[in-house]
C-alpha positions in Angstrom: 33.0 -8.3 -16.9 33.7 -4.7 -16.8 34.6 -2.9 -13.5 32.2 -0.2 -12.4 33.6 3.2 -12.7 33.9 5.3 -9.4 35.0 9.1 -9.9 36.0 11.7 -7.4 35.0 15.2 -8.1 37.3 17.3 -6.1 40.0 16.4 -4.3 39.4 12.8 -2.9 41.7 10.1 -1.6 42.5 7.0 -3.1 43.9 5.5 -0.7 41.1 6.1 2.3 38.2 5.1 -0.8 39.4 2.4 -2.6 39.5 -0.2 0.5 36.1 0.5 0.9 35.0 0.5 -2.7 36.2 -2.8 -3.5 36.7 -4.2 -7.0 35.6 -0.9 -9.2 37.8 1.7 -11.5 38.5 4.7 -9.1 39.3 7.7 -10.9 40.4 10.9 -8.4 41.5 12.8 -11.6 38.6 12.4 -14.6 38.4 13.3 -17.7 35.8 13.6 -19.7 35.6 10.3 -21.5 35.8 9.2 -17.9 33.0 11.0 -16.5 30.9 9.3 -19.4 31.5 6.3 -18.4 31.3 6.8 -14.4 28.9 4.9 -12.2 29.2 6.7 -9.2 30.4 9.7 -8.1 31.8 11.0 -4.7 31.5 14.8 -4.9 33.7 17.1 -2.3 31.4 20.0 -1.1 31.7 23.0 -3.3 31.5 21.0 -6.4 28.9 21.8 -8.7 27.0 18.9 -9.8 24.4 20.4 -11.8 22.5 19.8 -15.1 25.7 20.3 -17.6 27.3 17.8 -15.3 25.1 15.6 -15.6 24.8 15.2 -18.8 28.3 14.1 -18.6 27.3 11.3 -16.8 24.9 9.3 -19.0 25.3 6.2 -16.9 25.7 7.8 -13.2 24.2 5.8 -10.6 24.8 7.3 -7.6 26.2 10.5 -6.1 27.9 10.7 -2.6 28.6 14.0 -1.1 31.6 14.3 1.7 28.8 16.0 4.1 24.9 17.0 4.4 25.0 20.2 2.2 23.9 20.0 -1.3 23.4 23.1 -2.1 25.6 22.9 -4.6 23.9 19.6 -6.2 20.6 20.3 -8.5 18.4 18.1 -6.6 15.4 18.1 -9.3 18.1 17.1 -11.8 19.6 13.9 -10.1 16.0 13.1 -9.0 14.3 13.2 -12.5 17.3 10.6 -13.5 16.3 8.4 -10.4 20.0 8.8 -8.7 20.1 9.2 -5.0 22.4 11.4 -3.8 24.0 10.4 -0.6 25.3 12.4 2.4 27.6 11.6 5.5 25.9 13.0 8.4 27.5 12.3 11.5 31.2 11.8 10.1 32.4 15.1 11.1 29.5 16.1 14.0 32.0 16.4 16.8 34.4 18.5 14.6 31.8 20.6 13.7 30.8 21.3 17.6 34.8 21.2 18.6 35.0 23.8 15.8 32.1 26.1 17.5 32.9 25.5 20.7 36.6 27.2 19.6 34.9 30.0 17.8 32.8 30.5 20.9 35.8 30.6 23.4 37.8 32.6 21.1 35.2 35.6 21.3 34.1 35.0 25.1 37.8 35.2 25.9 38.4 37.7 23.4 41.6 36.2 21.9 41.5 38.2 18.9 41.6 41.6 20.5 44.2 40.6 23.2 46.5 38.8 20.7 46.9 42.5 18.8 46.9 44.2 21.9 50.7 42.0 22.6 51.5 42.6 19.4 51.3 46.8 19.6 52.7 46.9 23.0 49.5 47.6 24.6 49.9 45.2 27.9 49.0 48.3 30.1 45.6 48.2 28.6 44.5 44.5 28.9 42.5 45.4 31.1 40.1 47.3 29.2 39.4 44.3 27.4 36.4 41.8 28.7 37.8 38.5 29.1 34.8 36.2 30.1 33.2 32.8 31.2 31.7 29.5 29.9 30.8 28.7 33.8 27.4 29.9 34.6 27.2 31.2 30.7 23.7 30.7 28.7 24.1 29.0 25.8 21.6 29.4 23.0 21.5 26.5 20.2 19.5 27.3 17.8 19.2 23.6 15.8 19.1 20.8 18.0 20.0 18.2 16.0 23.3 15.9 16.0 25.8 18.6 16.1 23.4 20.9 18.3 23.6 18.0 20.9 27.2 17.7 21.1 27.9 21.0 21.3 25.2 21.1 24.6 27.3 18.1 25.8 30.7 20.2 25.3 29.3 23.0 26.7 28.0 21.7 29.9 31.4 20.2 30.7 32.6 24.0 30.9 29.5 24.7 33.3 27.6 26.4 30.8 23.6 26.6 30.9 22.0 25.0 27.4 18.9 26.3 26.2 17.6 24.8 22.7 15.2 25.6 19.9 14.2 23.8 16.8 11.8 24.8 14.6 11.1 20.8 13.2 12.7 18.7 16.0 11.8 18.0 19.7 13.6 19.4 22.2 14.2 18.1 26.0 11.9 20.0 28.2 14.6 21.1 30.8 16.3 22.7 27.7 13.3 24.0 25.4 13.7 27.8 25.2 10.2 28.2 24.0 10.7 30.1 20.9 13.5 31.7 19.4 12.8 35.0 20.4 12.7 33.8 24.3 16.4 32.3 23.2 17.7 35.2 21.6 16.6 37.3 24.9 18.0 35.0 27.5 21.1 33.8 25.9 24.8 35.1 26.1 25.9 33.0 23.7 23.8 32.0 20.9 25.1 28.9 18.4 23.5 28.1 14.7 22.7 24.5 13.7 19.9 24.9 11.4 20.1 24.2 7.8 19.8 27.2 4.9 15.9 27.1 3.9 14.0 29.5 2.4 12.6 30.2 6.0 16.0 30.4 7.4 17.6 32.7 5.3 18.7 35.8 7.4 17.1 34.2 10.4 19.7 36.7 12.4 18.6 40.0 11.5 19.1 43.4 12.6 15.3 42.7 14.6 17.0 39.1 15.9 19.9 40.6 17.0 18.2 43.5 18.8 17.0 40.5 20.9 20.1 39.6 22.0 21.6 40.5 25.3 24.2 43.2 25.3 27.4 42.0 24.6 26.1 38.1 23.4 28.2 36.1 21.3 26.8 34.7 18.2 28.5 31.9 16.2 27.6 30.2 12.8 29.2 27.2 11.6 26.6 25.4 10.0 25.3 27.5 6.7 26.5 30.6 5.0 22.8 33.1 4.8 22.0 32.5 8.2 23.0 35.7 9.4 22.7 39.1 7.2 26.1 40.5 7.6 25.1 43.9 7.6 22.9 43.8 10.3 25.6 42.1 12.2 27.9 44.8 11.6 25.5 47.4 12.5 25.3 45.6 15.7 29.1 45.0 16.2 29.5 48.7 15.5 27.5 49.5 18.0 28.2 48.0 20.5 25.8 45.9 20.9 26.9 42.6 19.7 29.7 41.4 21.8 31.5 39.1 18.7 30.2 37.3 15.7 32.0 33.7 14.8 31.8 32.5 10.8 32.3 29.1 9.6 30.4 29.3 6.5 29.9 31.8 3.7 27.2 32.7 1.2 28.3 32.5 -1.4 31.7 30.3 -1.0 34.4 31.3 -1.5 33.5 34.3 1.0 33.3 37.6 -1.0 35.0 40.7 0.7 32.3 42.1 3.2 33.3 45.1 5.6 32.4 42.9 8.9 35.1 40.6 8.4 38.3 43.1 9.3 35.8 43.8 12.7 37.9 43.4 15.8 35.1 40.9 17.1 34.8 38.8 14.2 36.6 35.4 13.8 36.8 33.6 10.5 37.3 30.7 9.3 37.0 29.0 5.5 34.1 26.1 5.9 36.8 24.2 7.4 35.5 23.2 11.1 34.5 20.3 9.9 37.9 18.6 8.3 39.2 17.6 11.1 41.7 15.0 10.0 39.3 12.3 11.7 36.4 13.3 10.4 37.7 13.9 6.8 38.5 10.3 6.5 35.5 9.2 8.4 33.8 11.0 6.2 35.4 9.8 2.5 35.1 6.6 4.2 30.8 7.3 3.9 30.4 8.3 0.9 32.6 5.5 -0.3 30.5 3.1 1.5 27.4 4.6 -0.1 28.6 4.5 -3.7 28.9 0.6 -2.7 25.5 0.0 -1.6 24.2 1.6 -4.5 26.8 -0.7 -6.9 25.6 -3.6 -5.1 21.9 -2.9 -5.8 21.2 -1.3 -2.4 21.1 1.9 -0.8 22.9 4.6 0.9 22.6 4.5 4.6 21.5 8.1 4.2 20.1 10.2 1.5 19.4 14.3 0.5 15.9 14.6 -0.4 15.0 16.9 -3.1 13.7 19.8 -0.8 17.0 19.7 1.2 
């Protein structure tokens, strides 16, 4: 009997995968006769898996993405073929709130503008630059799912006071910040963890951040369109805004955009989530969610066409 024929669309280990995949055909480098023959698919994020692509896979099964974003998956396209595509979440969740947590400290202890400062001989001014605290801080999640929960749990460890607000789910009463205006107002650092909808796009604009305290911190390390960029530059500019942390990009690869040279900005490339852990934890997912599907089951989780 013919072996089932398991692809990897980007970059994707063989030898973290295979294990879990079991006795199938793993290709990590396809071509096109074997895309046509594939059964299942594990799709890196930033792959497009759209319509052409697709039709390249007459006999696809299944599609596993390393992660919860499919924006880059047609959703209508793998639904009207009846294939589920699969996501990790909870892989890489504490990587993702390590990974704000270090934007956050980076701009609260404003690392960026003191490590320049060093480097131009400034030391006689250090102390013209505001070096604060987590301890007795507000923080401001905005998205209090999985990753919005650990990165309360991190915070509070530092001292730090966690209020919450989610527009679908519950939030504990001692945290709820009733609304996300009342957030925005009494927060000095505020931390995205929503998904990019149609209702969240630019959910931090220049009326948002007007909100904001003096000299609050934002961070974003869950989608790229949450913030408009040139509102938050306005803000930086002004004085206002006391930093601005980016994980994510829209659209990725990050096009040039005047905010990023900022003093207060840090940047980083969609990577606070591949940790080396949670990069293998999460290959290790999808891997075990092509195998349900192989086996006539199905994925522990699954992207639903609205996503």
């Amino acid at each position: 009997m013919t072996r089932p024929v398991v692809v990897g669309l980007g970059p994707v280990p063989a030898d973290v995968v295979e294990p879990v995949l079991g006795d199938v055909e793993f290709v990590a480098e396809p071509t096109a006769a074997d895309l046509a023959r594939a059964h299942g698919a594990i799709v890196r994020a930033a792959v497009t898996v759209g319509e052409e692509q697709l039709e390249n896979m007459p006999e696809l099964r299944v599609i596993a993405r390393t992660g919860v974003g499919v924006d880059d998956v047609d959703m209508a396209a793998a639904a009207a073929r009846a294939i589920p595509v699969a996501i990790t979440p909870g892989a890489n969740t504490n990587a993702v709130a390590e990974g704000a947590l270090a934007h956050i400290l980076h701009l609260v202890k404003s690392l960026g503008p003191l490590t320049e400062l060093i480097r131009k001989g400034g030391w006689a001014e250090r102390t013209g630059i505001p070096v604060g605290d987590l301890e007795d801080a507000t923080l401001g999640i905005v998205g209090y799912g999985r990753i919005g929960r650990r990165v309360a749990h991190l915070a509070t460890a530092f001292g730090a006071r966690v209020l919450a607000y989610d527009p679908v789910a519950p939030v504990p009463e001692d945290r709820d910040a009733g609304g996300l205006e009342a957030l925005l107002e009494n927060s000095d650092i505020v931390s995205l963890h929503v998904p990019l909808l149609a209702s969240t796009r630019n959910l931090v604009d220049a009326e948002a951040l007007s909100r904001m305290k003096p000299g609050a911190v934002l961070v974003n390390v869950s989608r790229g369109g949450l913030v408009d960029l040139d509102a938050g530059l306005a803000s930086l500019e002004s004085g206002h805004l006391g930093g601005l942390g980016l994980d994510s990009f829209d659209p990725e690869p990050a096009t040039p955009h005047p905010l990023y040279r900022h003093p207060r900005v840090v940047l980083t490339p969609h990577v606070m989530g591949l940790s080396a852990k949670a990069a293998r934890a999460t290959f290790i997912d999808a891997a075990r969610a092509v195998r349900a599907v192989l086996d006539g089951g199905a994925p522990a989780a699954v992207a639903q066409p609205d996503t």
